[in-house]
C-alpha positions as CSV (number, residue, x, y, z in Angstrom):
1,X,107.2,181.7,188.6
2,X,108.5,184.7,186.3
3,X,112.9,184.6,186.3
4,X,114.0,187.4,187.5
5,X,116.1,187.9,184.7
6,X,114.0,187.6,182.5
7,X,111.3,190.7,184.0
8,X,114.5,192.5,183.9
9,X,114.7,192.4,180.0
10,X,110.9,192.8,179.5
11,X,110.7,196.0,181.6
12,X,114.3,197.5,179.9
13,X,112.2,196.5,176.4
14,X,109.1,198.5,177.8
15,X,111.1,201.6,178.7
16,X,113.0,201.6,174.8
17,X,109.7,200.7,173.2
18,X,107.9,204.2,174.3
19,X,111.1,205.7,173.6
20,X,111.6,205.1,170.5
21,X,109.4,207.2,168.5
22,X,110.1,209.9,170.7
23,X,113.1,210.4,168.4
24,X,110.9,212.5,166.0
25,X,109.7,214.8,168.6
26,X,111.2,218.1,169.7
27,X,114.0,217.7,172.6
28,X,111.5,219.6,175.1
29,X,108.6,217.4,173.8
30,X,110.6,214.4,174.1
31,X,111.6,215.1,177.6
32,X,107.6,215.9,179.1
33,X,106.7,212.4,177.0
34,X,109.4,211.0,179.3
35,X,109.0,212.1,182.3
36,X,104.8,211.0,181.4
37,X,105.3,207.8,180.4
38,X,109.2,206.8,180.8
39,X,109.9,207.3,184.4
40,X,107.0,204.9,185.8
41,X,108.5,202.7,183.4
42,X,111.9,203.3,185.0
43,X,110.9,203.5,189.0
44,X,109.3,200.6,188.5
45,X,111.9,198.7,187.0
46,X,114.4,200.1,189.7
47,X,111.7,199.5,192.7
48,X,111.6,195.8,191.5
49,X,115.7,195.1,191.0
50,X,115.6,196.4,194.8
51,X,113.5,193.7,195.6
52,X,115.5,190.8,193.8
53,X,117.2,189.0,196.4
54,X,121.3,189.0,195.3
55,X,122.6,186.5,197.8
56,X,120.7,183.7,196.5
57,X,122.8,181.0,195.2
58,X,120.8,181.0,191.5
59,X,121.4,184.4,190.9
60,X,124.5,184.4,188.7
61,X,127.0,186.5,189.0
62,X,126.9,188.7,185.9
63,X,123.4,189.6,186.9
64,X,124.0,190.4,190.2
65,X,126.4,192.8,189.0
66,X,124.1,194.0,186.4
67,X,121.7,195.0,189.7
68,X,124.7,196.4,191.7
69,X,125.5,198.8,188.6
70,X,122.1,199.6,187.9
71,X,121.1,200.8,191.6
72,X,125.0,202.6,192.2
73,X,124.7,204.8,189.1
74,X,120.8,205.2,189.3
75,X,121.2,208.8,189.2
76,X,123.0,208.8,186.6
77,X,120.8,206.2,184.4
78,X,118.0,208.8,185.8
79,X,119.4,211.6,183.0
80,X,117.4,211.0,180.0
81,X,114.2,211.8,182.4
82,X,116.1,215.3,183.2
């Protein structure tokens, strides 16, 4: 069984691993790359964090405010696609 926690930080690492050498590229190159290859990346890490169950008694509570943040300010986490 896969720690929730733990997919969390692999799918984050995903997402900064195709962005990173997007850095070189023009700002509207960089932002169709994204939207091509980033924001699956990025729904799919929010579609899972929506399926981690919070009121479980192992989930600590540092990451279940780590979830809490992430799906309140989604739009706002959403920018770099825009």
């Amino acid at each position: 069984m896969e720690i929730p926690e733990y997919r969390c930080i692999l799918m984050i690492a995903e997402i900064y691993k195709v962005d990173e050498p997007l850095k070189q590229l023009t700002a509207e190159e960089r932002l169709k790359t994204r939207k091509e290859k980033e924001q699956p990346l990025f729904d799919a890490f929010i579609e899972y964090i929506q399926t981690i169950d919070i009121t479980v008694p192992d989930v600590s509570s540092k990451f279940k405010d780590a979830i809490n943040y992430t799906l309140n300010h989604e739009r706002e986490l959403r920018e770099f696609l825009r």
